[in-house]
BAKOLLUM-619554 format. One record per residue (C-alpha): residue number from 0; residue in three letters; x, y, z. Coordinates in steps of 0.1 Angstrom, whole numbers, always signed. Layout:
! BAKOLLUM-619554
REC  num  residu      X      Y      Z
REC  NUM     ALA      X      Y      Z
...
END
This chain:
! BAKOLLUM-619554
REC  num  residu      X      Y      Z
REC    0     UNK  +2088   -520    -50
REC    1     UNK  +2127   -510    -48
REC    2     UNK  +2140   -479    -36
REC    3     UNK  +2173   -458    -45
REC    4     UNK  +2187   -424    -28
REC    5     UNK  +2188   -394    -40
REC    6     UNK  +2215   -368    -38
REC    7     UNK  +2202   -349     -9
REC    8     UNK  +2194   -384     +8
REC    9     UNK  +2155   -387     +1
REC   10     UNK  +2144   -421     -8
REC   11     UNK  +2126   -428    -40
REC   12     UNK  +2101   -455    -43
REC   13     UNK  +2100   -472    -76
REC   14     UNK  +2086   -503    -97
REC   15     UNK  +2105   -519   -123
REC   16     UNK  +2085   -536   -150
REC   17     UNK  +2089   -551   -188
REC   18     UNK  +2124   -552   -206
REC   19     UNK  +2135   -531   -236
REC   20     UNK  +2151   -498   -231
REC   21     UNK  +2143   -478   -205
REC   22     UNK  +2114   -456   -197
REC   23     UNK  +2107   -433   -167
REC   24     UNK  +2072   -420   -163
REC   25     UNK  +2068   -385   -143
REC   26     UNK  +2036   -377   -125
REC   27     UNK  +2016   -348   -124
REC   28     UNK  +2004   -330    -95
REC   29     UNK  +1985   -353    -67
REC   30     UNK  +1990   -383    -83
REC   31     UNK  +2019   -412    -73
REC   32     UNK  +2027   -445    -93
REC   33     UNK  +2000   -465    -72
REC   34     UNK  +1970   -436    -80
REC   35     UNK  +1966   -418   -113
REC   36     UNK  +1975   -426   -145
REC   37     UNK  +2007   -444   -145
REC   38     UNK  +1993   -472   -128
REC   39     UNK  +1974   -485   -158
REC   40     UNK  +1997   -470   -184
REC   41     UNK  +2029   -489   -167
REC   42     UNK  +2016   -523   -173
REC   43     UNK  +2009   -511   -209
REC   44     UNK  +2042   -503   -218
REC   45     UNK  +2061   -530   -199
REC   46     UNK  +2057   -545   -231
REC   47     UNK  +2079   -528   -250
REC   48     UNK  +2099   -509   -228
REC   49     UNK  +2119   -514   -190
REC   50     UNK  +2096   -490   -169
REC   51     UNK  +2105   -470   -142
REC   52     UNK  +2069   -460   -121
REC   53     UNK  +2084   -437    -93
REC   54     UNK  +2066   -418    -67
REC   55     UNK  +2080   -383    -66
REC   56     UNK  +2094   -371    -34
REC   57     UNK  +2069   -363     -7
REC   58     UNK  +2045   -387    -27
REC   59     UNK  +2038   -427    -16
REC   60     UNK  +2064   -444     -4
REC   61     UNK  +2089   -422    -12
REC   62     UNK  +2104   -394    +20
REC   63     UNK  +2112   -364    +14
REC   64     UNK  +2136   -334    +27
REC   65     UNK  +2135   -293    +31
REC   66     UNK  +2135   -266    +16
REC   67     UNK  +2121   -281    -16
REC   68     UNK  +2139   -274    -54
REC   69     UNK  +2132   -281    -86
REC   70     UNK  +2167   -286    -91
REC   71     UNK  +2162   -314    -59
REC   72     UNK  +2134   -334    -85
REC   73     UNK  +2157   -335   -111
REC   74     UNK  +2185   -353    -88
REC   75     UNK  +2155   -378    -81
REC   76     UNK  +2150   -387   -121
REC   77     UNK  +2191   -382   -123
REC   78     UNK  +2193   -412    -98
REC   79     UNK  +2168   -434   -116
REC   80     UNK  +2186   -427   -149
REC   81     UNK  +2217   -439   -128
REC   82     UNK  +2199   -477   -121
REC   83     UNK  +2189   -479   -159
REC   84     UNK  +2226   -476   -165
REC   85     UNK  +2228   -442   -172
REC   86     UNK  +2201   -435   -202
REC   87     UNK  +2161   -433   -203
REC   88     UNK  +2135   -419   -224
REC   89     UNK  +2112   -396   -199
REC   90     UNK  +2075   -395   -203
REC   91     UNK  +2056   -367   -181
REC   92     UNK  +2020   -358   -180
REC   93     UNK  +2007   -326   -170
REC   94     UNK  +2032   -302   -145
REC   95     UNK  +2052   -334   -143
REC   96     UNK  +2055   -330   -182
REC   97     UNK  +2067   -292   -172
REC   98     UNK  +2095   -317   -147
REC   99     UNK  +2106   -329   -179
REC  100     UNK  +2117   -301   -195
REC  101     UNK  +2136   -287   -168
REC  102     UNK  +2152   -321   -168
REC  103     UNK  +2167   -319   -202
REC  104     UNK  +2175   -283   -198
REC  105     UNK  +2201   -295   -166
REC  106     UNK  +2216   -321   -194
REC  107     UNK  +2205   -352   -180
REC  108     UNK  +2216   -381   -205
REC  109     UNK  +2177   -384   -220
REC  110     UNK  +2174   -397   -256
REC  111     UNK  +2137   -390   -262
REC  112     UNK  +2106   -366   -245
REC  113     UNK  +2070   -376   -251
REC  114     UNK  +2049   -349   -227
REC  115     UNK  +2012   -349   -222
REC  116     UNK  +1992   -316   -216
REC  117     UNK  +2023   -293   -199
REC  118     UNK  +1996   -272   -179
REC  119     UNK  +2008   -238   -197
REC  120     UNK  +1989   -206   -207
REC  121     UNK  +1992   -207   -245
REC  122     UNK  +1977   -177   -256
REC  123     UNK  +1968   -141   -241
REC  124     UNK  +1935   -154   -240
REC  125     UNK  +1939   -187   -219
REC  126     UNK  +1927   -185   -184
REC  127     UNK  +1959   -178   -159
REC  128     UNK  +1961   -188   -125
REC  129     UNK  +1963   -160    -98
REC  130     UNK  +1999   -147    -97
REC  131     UNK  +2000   -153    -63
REC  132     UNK  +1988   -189    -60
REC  133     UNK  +2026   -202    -58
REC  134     UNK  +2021   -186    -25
REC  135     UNK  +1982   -190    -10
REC  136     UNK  +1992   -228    -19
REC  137     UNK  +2024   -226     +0
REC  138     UNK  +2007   -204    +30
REC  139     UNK  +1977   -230    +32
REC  140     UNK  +2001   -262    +38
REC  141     UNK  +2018   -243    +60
REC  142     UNK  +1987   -236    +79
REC  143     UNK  +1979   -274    +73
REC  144     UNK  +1947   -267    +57
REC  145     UNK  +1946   -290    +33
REC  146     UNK  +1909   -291    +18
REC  147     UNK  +1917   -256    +14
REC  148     UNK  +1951   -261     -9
REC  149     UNK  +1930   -289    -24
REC  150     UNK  +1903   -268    -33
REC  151     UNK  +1921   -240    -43
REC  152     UNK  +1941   -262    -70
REC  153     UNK  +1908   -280    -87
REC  154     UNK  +1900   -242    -90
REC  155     UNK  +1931   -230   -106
REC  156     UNK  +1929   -259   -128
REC  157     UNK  +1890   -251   -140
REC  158     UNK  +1874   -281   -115
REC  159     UNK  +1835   -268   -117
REC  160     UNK  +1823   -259    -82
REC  161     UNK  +1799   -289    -83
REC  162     UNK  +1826   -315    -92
REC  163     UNK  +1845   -305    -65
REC  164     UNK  +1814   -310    -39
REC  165     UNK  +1812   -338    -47
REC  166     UNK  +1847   -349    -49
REC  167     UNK  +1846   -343    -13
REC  168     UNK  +1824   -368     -2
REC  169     UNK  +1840   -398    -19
REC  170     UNK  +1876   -415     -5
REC  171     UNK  +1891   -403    -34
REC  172     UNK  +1892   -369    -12
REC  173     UNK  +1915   -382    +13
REC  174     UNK  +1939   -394    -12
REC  175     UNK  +1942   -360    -24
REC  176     UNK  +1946   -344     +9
REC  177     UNK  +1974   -370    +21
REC  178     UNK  +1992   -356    -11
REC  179     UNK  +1981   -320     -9
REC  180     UNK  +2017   -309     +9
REC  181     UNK  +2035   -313    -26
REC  182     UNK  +2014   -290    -44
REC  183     UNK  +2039   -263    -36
REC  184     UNK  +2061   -284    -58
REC  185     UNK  +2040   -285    -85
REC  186     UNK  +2035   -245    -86
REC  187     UNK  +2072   -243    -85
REC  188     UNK  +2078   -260   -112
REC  189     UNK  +2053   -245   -136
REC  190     UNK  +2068   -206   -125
REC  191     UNK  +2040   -183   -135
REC  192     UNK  +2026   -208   -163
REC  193     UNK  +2036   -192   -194
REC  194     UNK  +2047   -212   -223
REC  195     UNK  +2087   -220   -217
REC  196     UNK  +2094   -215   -252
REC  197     UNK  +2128   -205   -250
REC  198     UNK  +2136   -236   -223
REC  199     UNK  +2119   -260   -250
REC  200     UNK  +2140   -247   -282
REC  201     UNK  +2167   -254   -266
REC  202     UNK  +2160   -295   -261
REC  203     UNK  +2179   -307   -288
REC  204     UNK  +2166   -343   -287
REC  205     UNK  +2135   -358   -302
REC  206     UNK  +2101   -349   -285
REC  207     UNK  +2062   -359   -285
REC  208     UNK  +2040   -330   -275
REC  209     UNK  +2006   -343   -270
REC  210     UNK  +1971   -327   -261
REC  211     UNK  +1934   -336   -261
REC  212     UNK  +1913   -328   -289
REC  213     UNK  +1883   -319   -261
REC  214     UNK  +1908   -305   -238
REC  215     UNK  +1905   -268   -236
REC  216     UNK  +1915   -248   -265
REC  217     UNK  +1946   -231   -239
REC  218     UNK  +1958   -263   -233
REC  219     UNK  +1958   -274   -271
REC  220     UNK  +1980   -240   -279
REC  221     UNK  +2003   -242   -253
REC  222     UNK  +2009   -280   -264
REC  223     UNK  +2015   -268   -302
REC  224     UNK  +2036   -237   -292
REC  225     UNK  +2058   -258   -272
REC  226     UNK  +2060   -283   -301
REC  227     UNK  +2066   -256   -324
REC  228     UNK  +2097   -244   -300
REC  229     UNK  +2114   -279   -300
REC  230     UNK  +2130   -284   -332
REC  231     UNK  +2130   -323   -334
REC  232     UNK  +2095   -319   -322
REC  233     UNK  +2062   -336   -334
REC  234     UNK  +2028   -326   -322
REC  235     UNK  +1997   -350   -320
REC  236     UNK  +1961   -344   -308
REC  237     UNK  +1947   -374   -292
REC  238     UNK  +1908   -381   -307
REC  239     UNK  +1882   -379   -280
REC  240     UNK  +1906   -374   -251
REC  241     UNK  +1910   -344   -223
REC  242     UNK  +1940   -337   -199
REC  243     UNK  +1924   -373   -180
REC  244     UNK  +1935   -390   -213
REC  245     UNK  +1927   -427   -213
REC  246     UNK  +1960   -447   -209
REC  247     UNK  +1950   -471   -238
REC  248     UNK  +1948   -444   -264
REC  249     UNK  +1980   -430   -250
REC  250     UNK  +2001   -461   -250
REC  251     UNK  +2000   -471   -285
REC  252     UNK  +2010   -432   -295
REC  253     UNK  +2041   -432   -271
REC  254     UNK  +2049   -470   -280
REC  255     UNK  +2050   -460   -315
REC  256     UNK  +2071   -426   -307
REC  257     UNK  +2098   -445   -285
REC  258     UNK  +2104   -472   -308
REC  259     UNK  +2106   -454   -341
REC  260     UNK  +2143   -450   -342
REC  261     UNK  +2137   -419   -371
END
């Protein structure tokens, strides 16, 4: 593990894997580079690519400092594009997919997007969260009631009742609660969840919009609106996979994205 500082002082954790150019991979919400995805699709592209595996702030071993920005986040991937010499390709999955576009929207030197599953509403007809779950999320950390923000998150993001039952009695629970006080961040970030379509034609570098083929159909939409709002974009529906894609069917798709120098 190595560590940098960000602007406003908070320490990043990081690994550093593999050689090649470089790679940053942003998390989604409740997840860190030791639990979620990245930890099994790091090691993947390490083979190809330097990779960056950071724990966002508030998240693992990296601190963290008040009030919480967005703009704050982006100084955090701004000072890991600084240690890879001042250029990176970004790979985010879910709201830390939505990170990534905010990112190249501030300018930071990026040379290619891939972005699994940005959590948007695609159509009229996709299910929206609660206008005001930026805040109950916010209220309910403040309050310290964790299980609560927990729960009310799996909800927002379609968790069956039943899953999250029994969610709660296995240690993955606690894991999520120990994370639980950055979901504020997370609903920051994705603003009131519509499609950013106006952010994304304005990324004038090459992108990979991804989404599951059995993911729901809102997800699918808002993935092909936003690819249809980039205009070096390319979209690709994954066979067989949902927002948990499997890392092994991802890797070879963004391996073959980063490398292609089209």
């Amino acid at each position: 593990m190595k560590k940098i500082v960000s602007k406003d002082g908070t320490v990043i954790a990081y690994d550093q894997t593999g050689s090649g150019p470089v790679i940053i991979l942003v998390d989604g919400a409740l997840c860190s580079r030791l639990f979620g995805p990245m930890k099994t699709l790091a090691p993947l592209l390490s083979q190809h690519f330097t990779v960056f595996a950071y724990d966002r702030r508030g998240r693992g071993d990296s601190s963290d400092q008040k009030p919480y920005s967005v703009d704050r986040e982006i100084e955090d991937i701004q000072a890991l594009i600084d240690v890879a010499e001042g250029s990176a390709f970004l790979f985010g999955i879910s709201s830390g997919a939505a990170l990534v576009l905010h990112a190249v929207a501030k300018g930071l030197n990026i040379s290619k997007i891939g972005l699994y599953e940005p959590p948007f509403v695609g159509d009229e007809e996709g299910k929206r969260p609660p206008s005001d779950y930026q805040a109950r999320v916010t209220e309910l950390i403040s309050l310290d009631k964790r299980n609560e923000a927990v729960q009310l998150f799996l909800s927002v993001v379609g968790a069956p009742a039943f899953a999250v039952f029994i969610m709660r009695l296995l240690p993955l629970w606690r894991k999520l609660k120990d994370i639980a006080h950055t979901l504020p961040y997370d609903a920051a970030i994705m603003g009131n969840f519509s499609a950013p379509t106006q952010r994304a034609a304005a990324v004038k570098i090459p992108a990979l919009v991804m989404s599951g083929e059995k993911s729901p159909q809102s997800l699918r939409n808002a993935a092909s609106k936003l690819a249809k709002s980039i205009p070096q974009a390319k979209y690709s529906e994954l066979a067989g996979q949902t927002h948990n894609v499997s890392t092994k069917v991802l890797a070879p798709v963004l391996i073959e994205f980063f490398i292609n120098k089209e």
